[in-house]
PDB file of N, H, CA, C and O in Angstrom:
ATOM      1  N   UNK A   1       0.843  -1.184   0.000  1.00  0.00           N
ATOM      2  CA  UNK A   1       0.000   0.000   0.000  1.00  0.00           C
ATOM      3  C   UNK A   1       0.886   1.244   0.000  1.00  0.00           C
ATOM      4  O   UNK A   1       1.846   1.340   0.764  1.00  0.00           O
ATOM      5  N   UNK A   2       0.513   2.280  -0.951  1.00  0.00           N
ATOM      6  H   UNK A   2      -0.267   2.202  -1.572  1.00  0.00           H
ATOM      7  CA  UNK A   2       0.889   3.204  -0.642  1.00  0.00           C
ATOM      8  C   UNK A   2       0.142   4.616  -0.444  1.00  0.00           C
ATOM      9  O   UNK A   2      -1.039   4.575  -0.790  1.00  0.00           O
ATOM     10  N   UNK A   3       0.581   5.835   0.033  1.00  0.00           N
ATOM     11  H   UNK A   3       1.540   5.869   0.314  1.00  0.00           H
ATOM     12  CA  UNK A   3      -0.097   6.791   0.905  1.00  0.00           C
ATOM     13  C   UNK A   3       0.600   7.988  -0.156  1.00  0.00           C
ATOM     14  O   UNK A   3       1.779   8.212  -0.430  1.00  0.00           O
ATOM     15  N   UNK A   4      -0.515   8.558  -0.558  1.00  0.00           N
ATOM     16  H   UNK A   4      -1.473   8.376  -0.335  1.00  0.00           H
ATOM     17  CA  UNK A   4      -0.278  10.061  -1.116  1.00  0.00           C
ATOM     18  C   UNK A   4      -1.106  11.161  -0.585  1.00  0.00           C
ATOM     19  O   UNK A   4      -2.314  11.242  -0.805  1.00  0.00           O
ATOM     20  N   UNK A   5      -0.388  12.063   0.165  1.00  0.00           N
ATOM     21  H   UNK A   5       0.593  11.997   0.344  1.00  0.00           H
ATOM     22  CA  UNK A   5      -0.930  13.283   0.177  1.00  0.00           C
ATOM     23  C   UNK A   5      -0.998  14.615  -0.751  1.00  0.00           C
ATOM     24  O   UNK A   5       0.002  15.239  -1.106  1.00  0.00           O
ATOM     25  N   UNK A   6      -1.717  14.795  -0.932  1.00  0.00           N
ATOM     26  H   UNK A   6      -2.529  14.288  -0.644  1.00  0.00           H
ATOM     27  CA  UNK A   6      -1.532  16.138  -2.383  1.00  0.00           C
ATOM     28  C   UNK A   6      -2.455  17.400  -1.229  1.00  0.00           C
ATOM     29  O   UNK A   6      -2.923  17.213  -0.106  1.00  0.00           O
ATOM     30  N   UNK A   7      -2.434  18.486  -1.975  1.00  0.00           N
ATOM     31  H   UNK A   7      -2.054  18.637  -2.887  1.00  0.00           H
ATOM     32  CA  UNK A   7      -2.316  19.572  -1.407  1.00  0.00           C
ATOM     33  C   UNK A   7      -3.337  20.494  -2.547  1.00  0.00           C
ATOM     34  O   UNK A   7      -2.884  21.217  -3.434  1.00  0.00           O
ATOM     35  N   UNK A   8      -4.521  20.304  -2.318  1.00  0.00           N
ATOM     36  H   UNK A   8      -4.889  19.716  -1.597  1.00  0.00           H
ATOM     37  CA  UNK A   8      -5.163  21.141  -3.734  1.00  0.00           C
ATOM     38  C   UNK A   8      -6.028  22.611  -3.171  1.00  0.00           C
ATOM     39  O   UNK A   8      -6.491  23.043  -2.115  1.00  0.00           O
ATOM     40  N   UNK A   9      -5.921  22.976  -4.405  1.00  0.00           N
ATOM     41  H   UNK A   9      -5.545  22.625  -5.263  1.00  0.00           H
ATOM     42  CA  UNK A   9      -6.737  24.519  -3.972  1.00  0.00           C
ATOM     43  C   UNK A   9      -6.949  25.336  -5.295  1.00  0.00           C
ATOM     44  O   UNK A   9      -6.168  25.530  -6.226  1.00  0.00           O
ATOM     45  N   UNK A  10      -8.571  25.866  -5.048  1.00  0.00           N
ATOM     46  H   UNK A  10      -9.205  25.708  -4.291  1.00  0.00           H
ATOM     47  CA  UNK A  10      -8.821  26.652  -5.701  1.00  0.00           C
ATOM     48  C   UNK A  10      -9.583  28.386  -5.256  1.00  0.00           C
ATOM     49  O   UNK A  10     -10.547  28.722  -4.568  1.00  0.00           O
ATOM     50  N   UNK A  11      -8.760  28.990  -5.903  1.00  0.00           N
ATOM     51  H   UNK A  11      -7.976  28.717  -6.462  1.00  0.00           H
ATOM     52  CA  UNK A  11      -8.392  30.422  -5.127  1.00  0.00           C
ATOM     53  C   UNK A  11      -8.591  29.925  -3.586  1.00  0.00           C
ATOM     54  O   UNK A  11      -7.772  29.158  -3.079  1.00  0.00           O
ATOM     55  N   UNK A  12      -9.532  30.325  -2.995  1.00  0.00           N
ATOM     56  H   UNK A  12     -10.197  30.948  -3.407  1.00  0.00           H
ATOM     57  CA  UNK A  12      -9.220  30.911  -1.769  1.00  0.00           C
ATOM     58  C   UNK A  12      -9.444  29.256  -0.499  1.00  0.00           C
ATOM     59  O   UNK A  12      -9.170  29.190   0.699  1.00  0.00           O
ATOM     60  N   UNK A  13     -10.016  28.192  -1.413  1.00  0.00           N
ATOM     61  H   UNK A  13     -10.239  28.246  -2.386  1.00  0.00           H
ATOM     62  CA  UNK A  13     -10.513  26.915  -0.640  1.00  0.00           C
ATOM     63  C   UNK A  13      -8.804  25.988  -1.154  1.00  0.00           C
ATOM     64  O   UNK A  13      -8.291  25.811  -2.260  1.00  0.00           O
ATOM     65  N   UNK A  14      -8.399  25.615   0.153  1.00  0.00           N
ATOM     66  H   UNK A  14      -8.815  25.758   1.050  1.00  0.00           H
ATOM     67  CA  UNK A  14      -7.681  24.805   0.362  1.00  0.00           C
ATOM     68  C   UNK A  14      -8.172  23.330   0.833  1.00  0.00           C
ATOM     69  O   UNK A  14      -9.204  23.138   1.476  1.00  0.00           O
ATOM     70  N   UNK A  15      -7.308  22.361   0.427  1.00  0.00           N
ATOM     71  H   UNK A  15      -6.470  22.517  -0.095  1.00  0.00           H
ATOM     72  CA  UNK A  15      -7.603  20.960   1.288  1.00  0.00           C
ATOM     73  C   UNK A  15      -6.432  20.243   0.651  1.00  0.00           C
ATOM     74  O   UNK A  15      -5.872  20.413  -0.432  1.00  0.00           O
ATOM     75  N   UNK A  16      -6.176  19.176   1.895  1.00  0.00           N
ATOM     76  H   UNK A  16      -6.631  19.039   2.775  1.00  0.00           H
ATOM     77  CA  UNK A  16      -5.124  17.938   1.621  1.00  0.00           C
ATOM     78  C   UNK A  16      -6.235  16.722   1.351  1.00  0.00           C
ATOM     79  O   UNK A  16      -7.401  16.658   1.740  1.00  0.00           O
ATOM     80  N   UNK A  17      -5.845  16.246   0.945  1.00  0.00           N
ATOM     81  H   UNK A  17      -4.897  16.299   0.629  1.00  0.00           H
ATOM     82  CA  UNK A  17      -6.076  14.960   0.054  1.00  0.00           C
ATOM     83  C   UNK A  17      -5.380  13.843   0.499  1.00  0.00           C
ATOM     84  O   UNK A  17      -4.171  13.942   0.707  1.00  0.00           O
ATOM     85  N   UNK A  18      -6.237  12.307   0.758  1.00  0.00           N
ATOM     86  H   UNK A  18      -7.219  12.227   0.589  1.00  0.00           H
ATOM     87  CA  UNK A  18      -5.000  11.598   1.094  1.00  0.00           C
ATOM     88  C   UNK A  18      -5.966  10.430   0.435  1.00  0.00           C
ATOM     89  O   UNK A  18      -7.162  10.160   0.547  1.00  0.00           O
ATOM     90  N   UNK A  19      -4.667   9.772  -0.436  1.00  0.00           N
ATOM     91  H   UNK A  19      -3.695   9.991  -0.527  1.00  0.00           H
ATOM     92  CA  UNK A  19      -4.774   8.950  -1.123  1.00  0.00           C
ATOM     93  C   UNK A  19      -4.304   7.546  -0.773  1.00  0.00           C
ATOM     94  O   UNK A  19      -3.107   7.281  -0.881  1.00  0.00           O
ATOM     95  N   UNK A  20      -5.541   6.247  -0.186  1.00  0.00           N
ATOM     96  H   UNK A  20      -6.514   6.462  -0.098  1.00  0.00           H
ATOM     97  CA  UNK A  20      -4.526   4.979  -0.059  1.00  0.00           C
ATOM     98  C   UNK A  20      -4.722   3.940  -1.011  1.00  0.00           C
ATOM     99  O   UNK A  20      -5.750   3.385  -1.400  1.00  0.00           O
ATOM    100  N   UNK A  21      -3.490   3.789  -1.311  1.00  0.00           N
ATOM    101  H   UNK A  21      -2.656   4.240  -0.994  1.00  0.00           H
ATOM    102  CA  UNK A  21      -3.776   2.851  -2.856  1.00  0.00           C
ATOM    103  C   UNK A  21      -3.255   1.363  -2.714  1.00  0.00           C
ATOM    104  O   UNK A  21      -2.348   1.181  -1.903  1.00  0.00           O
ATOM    105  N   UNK A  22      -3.720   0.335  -3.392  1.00  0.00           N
ATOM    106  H   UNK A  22      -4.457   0.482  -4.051  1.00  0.00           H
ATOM    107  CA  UNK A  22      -3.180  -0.881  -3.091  1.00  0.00           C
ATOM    108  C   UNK A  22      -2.596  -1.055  -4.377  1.00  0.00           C
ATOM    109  O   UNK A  22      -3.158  -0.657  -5.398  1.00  0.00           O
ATOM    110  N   UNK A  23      -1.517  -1.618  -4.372  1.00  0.00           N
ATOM    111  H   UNK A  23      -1.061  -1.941  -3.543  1.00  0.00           H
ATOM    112  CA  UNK A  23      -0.673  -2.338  -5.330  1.00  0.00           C
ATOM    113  C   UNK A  23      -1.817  -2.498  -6.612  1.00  0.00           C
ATOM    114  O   UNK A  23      -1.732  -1.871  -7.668  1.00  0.00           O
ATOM    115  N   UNK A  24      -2.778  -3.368  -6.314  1.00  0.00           N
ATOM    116  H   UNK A  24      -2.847  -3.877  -5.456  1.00  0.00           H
ATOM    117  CA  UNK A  24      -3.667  -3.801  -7.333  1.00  0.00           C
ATOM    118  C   UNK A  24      -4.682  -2.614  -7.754  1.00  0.00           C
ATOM    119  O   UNK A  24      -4.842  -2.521  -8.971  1.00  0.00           O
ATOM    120  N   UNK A  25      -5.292  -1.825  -7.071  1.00  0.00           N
ATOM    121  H   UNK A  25      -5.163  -1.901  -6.082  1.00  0.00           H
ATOM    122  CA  UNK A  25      -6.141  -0.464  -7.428  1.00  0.00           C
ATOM    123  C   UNK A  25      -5.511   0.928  -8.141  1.00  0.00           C
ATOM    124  O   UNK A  25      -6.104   1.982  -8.372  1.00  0.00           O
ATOM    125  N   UNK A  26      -3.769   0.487  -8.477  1.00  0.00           N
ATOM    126  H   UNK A  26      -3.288  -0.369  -8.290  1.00  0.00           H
ATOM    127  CA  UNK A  26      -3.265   1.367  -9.074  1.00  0.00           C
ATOM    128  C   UNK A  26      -3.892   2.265 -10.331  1.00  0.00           C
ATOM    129  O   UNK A  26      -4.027   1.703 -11.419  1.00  0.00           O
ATOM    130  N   UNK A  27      -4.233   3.506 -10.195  1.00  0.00           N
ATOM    131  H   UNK A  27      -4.124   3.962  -9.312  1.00  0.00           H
ATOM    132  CA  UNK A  27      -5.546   3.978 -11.622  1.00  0.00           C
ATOM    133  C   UNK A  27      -6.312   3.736 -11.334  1.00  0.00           C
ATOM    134  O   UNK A  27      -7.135   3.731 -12.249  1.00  0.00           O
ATOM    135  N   UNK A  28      -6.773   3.401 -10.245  1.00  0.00           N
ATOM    136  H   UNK A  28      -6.104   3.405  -9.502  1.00  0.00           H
ATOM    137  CA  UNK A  28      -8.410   3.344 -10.599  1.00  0.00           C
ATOM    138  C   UNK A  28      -9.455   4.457  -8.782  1.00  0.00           C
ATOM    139  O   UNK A  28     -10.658   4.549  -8.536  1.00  0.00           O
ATOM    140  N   UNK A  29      -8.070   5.100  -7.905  1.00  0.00           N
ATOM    141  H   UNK A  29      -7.093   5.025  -8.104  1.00  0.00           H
ATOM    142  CA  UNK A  29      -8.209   5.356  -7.171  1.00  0.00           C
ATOM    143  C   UNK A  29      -8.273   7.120  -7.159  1.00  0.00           C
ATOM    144  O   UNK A  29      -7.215   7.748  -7.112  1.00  0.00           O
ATOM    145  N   UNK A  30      -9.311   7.677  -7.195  1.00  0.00           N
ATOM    146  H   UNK A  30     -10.170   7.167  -7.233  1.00  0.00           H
ATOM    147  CA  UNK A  30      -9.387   9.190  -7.387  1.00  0.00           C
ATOM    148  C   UNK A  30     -10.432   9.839  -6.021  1.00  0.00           C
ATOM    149  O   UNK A  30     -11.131   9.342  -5.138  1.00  0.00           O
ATOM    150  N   UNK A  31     -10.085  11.092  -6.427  1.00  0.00           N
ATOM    151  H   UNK A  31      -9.517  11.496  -7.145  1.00  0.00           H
ATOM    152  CA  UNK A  31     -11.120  11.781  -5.011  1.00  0.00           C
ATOM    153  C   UNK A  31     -11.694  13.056  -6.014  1.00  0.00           C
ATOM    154  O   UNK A  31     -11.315  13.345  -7.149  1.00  0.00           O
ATOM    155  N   UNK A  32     -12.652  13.647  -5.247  1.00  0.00           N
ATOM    156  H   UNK A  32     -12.960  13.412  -4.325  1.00  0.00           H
ATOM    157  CA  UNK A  32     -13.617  15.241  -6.399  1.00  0.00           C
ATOM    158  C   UNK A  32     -13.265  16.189  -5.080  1.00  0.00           C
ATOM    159  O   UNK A  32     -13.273  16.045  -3.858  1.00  0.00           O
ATOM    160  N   UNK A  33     -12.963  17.204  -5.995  1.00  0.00           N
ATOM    161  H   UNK A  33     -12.957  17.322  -6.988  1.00  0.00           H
ATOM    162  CA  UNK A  33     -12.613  18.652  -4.942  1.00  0.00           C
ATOM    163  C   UNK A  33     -12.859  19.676  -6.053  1.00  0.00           C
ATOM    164  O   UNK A  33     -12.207  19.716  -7.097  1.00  0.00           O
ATOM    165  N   UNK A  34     -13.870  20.505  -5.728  1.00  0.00           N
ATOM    166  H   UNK A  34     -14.400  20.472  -4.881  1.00  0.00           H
ATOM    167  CA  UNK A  34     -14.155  21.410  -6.382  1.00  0.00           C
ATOM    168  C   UNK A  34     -14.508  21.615  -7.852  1.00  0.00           C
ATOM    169  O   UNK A  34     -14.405  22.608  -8.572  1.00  0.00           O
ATOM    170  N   UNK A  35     -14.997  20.269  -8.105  1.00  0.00           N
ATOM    171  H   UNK A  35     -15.081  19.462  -7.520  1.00  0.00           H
ATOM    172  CA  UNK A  35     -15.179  20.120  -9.361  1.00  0.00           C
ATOM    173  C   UNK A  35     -14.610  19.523 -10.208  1.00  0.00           C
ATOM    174  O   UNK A  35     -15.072  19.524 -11.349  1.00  0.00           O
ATOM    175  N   UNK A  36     -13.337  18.775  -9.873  1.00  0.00           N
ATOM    176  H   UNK A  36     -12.962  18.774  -8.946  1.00  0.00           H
ATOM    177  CA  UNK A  36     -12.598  18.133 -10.150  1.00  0.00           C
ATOM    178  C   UNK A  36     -12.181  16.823  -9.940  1.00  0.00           C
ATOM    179  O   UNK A  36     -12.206  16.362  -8.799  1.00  0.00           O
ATOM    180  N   UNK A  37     -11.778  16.123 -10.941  1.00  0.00           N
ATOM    181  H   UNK A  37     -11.757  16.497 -11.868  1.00  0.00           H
ATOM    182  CA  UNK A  37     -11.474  14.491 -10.664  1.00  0.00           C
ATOM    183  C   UNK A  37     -10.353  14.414 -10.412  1.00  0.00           C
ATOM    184  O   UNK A  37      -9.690  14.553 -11.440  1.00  0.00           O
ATOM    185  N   UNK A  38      -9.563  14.207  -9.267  1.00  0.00           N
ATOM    186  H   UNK A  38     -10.102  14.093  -8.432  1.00  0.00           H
ATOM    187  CA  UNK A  38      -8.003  14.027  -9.460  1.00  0.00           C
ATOM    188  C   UNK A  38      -8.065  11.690  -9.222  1.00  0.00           C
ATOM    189  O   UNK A  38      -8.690  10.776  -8.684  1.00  0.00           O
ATOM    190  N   UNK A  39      -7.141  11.935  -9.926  1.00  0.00           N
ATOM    191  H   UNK A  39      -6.633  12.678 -10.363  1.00  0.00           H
ATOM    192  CA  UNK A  39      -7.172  10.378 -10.000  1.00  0.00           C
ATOM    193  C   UNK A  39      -5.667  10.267  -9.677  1.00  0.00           C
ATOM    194  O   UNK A  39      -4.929  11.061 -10.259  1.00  0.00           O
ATOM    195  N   UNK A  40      -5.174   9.465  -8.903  1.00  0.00           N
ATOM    196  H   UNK A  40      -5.774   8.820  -8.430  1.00  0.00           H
ATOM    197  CA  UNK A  40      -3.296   8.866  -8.706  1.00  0.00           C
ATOM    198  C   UNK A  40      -3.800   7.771 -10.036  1.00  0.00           C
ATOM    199  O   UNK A  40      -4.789   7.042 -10.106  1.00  0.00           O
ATOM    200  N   UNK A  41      -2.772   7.986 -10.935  1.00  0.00           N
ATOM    201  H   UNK A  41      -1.969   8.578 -10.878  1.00  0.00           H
ATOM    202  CA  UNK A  41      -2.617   7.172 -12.236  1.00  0.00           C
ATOM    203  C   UNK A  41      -1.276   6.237 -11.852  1.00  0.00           C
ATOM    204  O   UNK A  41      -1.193   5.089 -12.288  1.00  0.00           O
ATOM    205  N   UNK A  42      -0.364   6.748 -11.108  1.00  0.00           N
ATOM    206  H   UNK A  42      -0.432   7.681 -10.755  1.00  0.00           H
ATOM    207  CA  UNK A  42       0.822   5.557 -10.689  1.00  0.00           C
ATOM    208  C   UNK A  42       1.531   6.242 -10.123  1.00  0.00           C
ATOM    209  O   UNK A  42       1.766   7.444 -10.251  1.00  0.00           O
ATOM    210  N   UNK A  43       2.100   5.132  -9.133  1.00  0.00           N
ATOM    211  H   UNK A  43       1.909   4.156  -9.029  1.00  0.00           H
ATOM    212  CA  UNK A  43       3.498   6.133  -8.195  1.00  0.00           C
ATOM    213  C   UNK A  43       4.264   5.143  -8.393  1.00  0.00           C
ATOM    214  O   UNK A  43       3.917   3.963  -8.438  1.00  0.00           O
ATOM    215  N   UNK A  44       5.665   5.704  -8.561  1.00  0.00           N
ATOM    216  H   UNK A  44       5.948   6.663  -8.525  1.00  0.00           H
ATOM    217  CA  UNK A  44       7.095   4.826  -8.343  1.00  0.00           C
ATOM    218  C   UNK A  44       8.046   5.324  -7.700  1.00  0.00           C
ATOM    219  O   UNK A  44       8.172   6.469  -7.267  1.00  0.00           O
ATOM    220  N   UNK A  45       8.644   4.553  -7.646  1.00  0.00           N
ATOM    221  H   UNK A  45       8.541   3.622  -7.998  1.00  0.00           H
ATOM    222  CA  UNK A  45       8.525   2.960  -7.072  1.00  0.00           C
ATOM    223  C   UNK A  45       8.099   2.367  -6.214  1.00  0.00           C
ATOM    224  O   UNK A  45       8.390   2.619  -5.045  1.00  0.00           O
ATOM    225  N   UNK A  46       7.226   1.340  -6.602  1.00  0.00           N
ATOM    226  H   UNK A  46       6.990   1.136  -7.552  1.00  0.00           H
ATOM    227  CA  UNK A  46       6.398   0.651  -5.355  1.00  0.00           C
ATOM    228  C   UNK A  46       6.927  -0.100  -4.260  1.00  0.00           C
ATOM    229  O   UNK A  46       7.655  -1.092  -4.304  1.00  0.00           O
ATOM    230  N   UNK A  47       6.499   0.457  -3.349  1.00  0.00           N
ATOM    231  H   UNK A  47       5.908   1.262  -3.313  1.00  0.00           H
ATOM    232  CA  UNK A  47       7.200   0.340  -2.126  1.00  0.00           C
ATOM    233  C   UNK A  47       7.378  -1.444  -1.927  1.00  0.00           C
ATOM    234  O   UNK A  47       6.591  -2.081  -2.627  1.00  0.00           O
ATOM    235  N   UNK A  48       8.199  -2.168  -1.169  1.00  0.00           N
ATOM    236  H   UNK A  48       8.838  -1.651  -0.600  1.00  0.00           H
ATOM    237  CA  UNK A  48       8.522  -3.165  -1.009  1.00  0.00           C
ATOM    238  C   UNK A  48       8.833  -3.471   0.434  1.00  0.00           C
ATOM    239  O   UNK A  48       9.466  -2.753   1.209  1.00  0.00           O
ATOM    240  N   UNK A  49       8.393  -4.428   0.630  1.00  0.00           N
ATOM    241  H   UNK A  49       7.879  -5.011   0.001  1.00  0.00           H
ATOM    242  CA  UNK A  49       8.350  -5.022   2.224  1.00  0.00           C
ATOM    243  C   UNK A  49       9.526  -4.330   2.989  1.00  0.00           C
ATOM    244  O   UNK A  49      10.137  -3.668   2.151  1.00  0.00           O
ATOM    245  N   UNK A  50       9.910  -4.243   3.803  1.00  0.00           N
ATOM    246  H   UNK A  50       9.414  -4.781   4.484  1.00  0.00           H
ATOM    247  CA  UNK A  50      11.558  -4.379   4.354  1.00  0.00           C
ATOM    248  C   UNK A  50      12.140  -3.370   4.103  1.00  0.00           C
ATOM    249  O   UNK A  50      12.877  -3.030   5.029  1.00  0.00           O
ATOM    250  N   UNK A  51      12.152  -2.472   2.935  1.00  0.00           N
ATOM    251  H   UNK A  51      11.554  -2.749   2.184  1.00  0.00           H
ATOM    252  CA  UNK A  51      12.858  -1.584   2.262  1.00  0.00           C
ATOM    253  C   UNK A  51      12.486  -0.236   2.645  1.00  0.00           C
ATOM    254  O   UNK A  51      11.263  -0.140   2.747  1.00  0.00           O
ATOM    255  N   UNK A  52      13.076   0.778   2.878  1.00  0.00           N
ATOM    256  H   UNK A  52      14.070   0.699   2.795  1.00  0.00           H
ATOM    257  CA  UNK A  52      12.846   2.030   3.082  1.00  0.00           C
ATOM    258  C   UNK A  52      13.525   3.115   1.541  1.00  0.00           C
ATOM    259  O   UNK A  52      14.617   3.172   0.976  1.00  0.00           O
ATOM    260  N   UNK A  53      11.901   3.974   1.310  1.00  0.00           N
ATOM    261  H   UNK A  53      11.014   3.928   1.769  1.00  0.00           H
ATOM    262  CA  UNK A  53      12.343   4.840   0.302  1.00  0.00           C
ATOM    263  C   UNK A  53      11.948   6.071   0.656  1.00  0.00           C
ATOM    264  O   UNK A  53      10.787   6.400   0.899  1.00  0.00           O
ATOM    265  N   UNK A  54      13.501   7.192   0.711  1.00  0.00           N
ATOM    266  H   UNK A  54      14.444   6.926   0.514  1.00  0.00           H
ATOM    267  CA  UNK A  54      13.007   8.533   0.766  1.00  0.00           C
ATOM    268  C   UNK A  54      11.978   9.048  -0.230  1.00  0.00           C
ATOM    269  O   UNK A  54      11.777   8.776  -1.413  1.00  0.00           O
ATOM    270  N   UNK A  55      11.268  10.050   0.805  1.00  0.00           N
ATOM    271  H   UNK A  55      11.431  10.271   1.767  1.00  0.00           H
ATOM    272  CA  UNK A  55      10.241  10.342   0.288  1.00  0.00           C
ATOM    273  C   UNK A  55      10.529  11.125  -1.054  1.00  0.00           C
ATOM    274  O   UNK A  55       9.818  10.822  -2.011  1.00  0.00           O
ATOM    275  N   UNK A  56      11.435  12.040  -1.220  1.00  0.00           N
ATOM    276  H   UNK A  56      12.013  12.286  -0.442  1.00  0.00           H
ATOM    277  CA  UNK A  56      11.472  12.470  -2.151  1.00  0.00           C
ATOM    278  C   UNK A  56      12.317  11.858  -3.916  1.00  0.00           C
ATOM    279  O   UNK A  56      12.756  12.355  -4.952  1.00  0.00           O
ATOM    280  N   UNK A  57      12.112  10.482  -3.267  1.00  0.00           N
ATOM    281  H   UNK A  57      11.755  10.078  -2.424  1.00  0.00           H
ATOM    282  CA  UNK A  57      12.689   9.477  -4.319  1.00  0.00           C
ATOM    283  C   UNK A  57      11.251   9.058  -5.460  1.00  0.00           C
ATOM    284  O   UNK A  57      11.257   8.843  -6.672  1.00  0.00           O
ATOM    285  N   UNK A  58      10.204   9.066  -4.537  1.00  0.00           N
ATOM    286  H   UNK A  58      10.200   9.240  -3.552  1.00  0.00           H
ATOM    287  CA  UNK A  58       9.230   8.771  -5.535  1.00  0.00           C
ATOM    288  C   UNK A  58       8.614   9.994  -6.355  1.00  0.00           C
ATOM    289  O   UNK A  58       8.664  11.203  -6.127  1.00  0.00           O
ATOM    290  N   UNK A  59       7.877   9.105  -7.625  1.00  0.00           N
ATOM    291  H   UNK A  59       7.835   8.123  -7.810  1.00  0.00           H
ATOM    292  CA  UNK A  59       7.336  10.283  -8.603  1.00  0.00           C
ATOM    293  C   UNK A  59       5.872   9.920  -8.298  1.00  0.00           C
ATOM    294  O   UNK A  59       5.488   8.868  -7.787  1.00  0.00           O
ATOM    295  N   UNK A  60       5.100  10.982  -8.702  1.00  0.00           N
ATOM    296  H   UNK A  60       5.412  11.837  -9.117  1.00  0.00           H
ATOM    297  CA  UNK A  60       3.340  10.042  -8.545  1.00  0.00           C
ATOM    298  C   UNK A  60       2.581  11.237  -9.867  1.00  0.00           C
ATOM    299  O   UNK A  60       2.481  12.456 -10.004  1.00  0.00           O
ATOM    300  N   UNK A  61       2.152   9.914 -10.683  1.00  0.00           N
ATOM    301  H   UNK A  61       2.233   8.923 -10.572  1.00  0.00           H
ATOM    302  CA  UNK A  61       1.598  10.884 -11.838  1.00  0.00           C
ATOM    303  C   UNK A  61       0.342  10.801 -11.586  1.00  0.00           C
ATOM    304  O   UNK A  61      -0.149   9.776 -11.114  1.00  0.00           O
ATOM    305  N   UNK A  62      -0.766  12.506 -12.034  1.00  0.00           N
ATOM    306  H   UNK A  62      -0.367  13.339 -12.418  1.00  0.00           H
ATOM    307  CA  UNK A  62      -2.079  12.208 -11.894  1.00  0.00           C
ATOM    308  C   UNK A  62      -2.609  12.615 -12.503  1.00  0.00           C
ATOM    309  O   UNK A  62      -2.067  13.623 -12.957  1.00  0.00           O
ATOM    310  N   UNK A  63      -3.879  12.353 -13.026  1.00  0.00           N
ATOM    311  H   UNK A  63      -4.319  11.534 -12.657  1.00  0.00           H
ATOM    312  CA  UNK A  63      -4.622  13.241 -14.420  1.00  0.00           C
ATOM    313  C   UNK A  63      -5.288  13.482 -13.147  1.00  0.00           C
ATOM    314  O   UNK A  63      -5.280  12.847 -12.093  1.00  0.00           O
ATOM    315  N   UNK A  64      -6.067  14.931 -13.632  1.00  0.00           N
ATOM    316  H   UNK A  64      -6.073  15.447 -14.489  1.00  0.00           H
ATOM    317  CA  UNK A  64      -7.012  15.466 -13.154  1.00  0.00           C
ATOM    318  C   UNK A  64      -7.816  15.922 -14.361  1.00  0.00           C
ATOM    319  O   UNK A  64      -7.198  15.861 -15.424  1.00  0.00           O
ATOM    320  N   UNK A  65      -9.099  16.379 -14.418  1.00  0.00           N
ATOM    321  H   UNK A  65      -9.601  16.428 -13.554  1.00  0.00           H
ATOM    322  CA  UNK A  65     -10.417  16.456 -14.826  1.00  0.00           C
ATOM    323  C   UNK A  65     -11.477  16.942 -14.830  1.00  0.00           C
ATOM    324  O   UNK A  65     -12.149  16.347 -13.987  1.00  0.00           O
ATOM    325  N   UNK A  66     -12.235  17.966 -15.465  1.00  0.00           N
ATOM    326  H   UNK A  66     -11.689  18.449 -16.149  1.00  0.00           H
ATOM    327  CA  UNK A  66     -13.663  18.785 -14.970  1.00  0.00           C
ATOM    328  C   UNK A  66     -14.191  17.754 -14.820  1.00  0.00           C
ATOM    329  O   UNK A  66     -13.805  16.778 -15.462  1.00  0.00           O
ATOM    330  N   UNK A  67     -15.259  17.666 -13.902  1.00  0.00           N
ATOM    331  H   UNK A  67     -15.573  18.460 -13.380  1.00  0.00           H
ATOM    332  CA  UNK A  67     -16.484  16.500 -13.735  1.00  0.00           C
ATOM    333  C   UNK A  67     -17.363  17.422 -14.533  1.00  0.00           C
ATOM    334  O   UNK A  67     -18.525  17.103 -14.785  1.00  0.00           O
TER     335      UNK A  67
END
């Protein structure tokens, strides 16, 4: 599993976002804020048992979307 927080805002409305994704629900896991679809489309590298990855080692791509 992995955990994304994003940080969205439009003008003056802020909110964090937290995203938990399973290995297998990769793409198919999104949230609506303000009118918008943000979807996590993939993060890498997927985390692995045992292993520790700085945070700023991973990438996380996302389409977002008018609803």
């Amino acid at each position: 599993q992995v955990r994304v927080f994003l940080e969205a805002a439009v003008v003056t409305n802020k909110k964090t976002l937290e995203f938990k994704i399973e290995k297998s629900k990769m793409g198919q896991v999104s949230q609506s804020f303000e009118g918008y679809a943000i979807l996590v489309e993939n993060v890498e590298p997927l985390p692995e048992s045992g292993t520790r990855i700085a945070p700023e080692n991973y990438t996380v791509q996302l389409k977002v979307s008018r609803k």
